[in-house]
N, C-alpha and C positions, 0 to 999 in steps of 0.2 A: 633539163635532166634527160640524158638517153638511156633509153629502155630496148633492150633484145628480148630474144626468145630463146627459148632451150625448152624441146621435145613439148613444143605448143603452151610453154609458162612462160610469163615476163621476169625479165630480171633488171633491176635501175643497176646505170653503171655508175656509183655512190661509193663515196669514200667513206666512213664511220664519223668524218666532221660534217660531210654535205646532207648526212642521214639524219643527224642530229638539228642540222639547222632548217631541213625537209620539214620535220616533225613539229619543229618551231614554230615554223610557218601554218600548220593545221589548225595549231594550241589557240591560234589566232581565228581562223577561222572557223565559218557556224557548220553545224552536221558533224558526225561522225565519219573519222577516218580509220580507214583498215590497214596496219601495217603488217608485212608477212616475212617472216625472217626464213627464204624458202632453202631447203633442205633434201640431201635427194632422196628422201624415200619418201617425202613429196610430192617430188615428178614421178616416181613409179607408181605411189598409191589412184595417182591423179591421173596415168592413162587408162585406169578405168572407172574414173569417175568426172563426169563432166561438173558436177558443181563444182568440186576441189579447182580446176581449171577456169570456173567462169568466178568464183572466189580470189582468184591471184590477178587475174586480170581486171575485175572493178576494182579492187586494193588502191590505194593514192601510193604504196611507198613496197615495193620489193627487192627485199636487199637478200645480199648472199650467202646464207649462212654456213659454211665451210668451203672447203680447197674444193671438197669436189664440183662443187657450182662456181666455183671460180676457173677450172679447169674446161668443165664442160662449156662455160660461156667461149673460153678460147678455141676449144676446139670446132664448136658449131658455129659462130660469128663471130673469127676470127679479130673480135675487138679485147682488151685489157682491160677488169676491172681495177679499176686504185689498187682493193683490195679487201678482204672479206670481210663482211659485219655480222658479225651472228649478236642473237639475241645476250649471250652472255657480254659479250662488249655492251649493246647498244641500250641495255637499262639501266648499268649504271653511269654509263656517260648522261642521259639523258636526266635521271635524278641530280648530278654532278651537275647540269647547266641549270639547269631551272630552279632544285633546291623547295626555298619554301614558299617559291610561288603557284607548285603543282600541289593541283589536289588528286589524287591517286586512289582507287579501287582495287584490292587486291583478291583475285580469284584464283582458287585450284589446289591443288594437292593436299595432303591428307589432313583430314581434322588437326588443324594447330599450328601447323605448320605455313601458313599465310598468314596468321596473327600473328605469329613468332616475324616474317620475314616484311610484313610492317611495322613491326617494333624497332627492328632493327635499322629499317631503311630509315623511320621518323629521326632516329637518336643519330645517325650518321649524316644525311643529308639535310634535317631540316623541312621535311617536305610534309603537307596535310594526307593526313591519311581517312579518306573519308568511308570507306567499308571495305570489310573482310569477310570471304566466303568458300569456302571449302571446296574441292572439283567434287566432293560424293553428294550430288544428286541425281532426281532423273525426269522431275516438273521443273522445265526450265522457267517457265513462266515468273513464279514469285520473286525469282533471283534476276530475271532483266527487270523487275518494277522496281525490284531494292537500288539497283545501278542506276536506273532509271529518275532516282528518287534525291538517288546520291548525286546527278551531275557531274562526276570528276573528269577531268580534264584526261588523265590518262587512266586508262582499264589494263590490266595486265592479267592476263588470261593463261595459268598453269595449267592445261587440260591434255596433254600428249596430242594424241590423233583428232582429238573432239573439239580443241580449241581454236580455228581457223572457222570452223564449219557453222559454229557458235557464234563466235560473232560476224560471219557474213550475212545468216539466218536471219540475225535479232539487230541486223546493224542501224534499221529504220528507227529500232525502240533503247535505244541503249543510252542515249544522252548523253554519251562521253565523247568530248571532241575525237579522243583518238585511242584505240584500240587494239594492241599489241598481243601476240599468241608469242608465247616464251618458254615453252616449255619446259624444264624441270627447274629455272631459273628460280621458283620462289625457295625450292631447297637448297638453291647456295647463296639467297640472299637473309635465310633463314639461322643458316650456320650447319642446319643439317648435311651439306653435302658441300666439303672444299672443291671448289678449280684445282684441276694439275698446273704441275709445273711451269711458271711463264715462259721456260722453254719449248715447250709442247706445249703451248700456245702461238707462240710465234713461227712455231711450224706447222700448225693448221693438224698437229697430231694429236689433240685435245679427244675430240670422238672417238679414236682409235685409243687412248689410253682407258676411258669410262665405257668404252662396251668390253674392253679385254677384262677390267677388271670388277665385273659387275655381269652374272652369269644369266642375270634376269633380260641382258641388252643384248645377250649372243644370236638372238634370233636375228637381229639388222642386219644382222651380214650378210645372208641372200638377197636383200633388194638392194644393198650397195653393191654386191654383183652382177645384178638385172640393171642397176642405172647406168655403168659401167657399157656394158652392152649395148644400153641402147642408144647413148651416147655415139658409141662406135657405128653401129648401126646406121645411125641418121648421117653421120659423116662419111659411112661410104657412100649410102644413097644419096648427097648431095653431089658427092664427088665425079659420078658417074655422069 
């Protein structure tokens, strides 16, 4: 598996089958694995924060979660990924391969809505659903012993900005083979929040539909114009 860099983060160059069968291989193996579906307001939040950076980099699996980390891998290491994995592909391919042999954790988003999006995931895929936990707290402690306690094979962490940082923190105590940050993912496995069009999926214009029409996401749009930049940036300075 080859792994680049983009503005000091690793990126695996991984197709969404080779990321699946990555993962497969952890499910096997003992300790907890950190997977990071990296994103760019990621890499912006992360130039000023060195955990966010030393987080991606102990990670076993960083895949690409939209065009523009797919872009920027081309422009700064002029190497091709396959092509993008975000966390909305790579959960449920991953329930899809394994099924009822995974036993899964499900953390984050508002009261209800993680019970709702393992109800759902149980009655679709077949998969054991071994705890449910809401992103509103703020003693993280009882809720790594609960995980801790529960053993699941995969953790699935809905926490926006707080879910990466979370499980790199607690990743010594968490007992789950392997450990995914997904972002608003439990609300469309919930039913609370549809994917757009397989169109605008296929165009990688997915994020650009859900912050246009969703006035609470308007703020992202200046650090996808700072990633933008800095992108540019690092590429002139290499150039020179």
């Amino acid at each position: 598996m080859q792994r680049v860099e983009v503005l000091g983060l690793p990126v695996d160059l991984v197709s969404l089958e080779q990321a699946v069968a990555r993962i497969g291989e952890m499910l096997e193996s003992p300790g907890t694995h950190q997977v990071i579906t990296l994103n760019p307001e990621y890499v912006v939040r992360a130039q000023g924060d060195p955990e966010l950076v030393q987080a991606a980099r102990e990670s076993e699996l960083v895949t690409a979660d939209g065009v523009g980390i797919v872009w920027a891998v081309r422009q700064l290491s002029k190497q091709q990924l396959p092509e993008r994995v975000s966390g909305a592909d790579l959960v449920p391919a991953l329930l899809e391969r394994f099924g009822p042999k995974l036993r899964v954790f499900f953390l984050g988003a508002r009261p209800g809505v993680a019970q709702k999006a393992a109800e759902k995931a149980r009655a679709r895929w077949g998969i054991q659903v071994v705890g449910v936990q809401d992103g509103y707290f703020k003693d993280e402690a009882p809720i790594v012993e609960r995980i801790a306690q529960a053993r699941p094979d995969l953790l699935l962490v809905g926490m926006g900005e707080r879910q990466d940082l979370f499980i790199y923190r607690n990743k010594a105590r968490l007992g789950a083979r392997v450990a995914i940050g997904i972002g608003g993912m439990l609300d469309v496995l919930s039913g609370e929040v549809k994917r757009v069009h397989p169109l605008f999926q296929r165009l990688g214009l997915e994020w650009l539909v859900r912050i246009a029409g969703d006035r609470k996401r308007w703020g992202r749009f200046p650090r996808l114009i700072q990633f933008v930049r800095l992108v540019q940036a690092a590429k002139k300075a290499h150039s020179r």
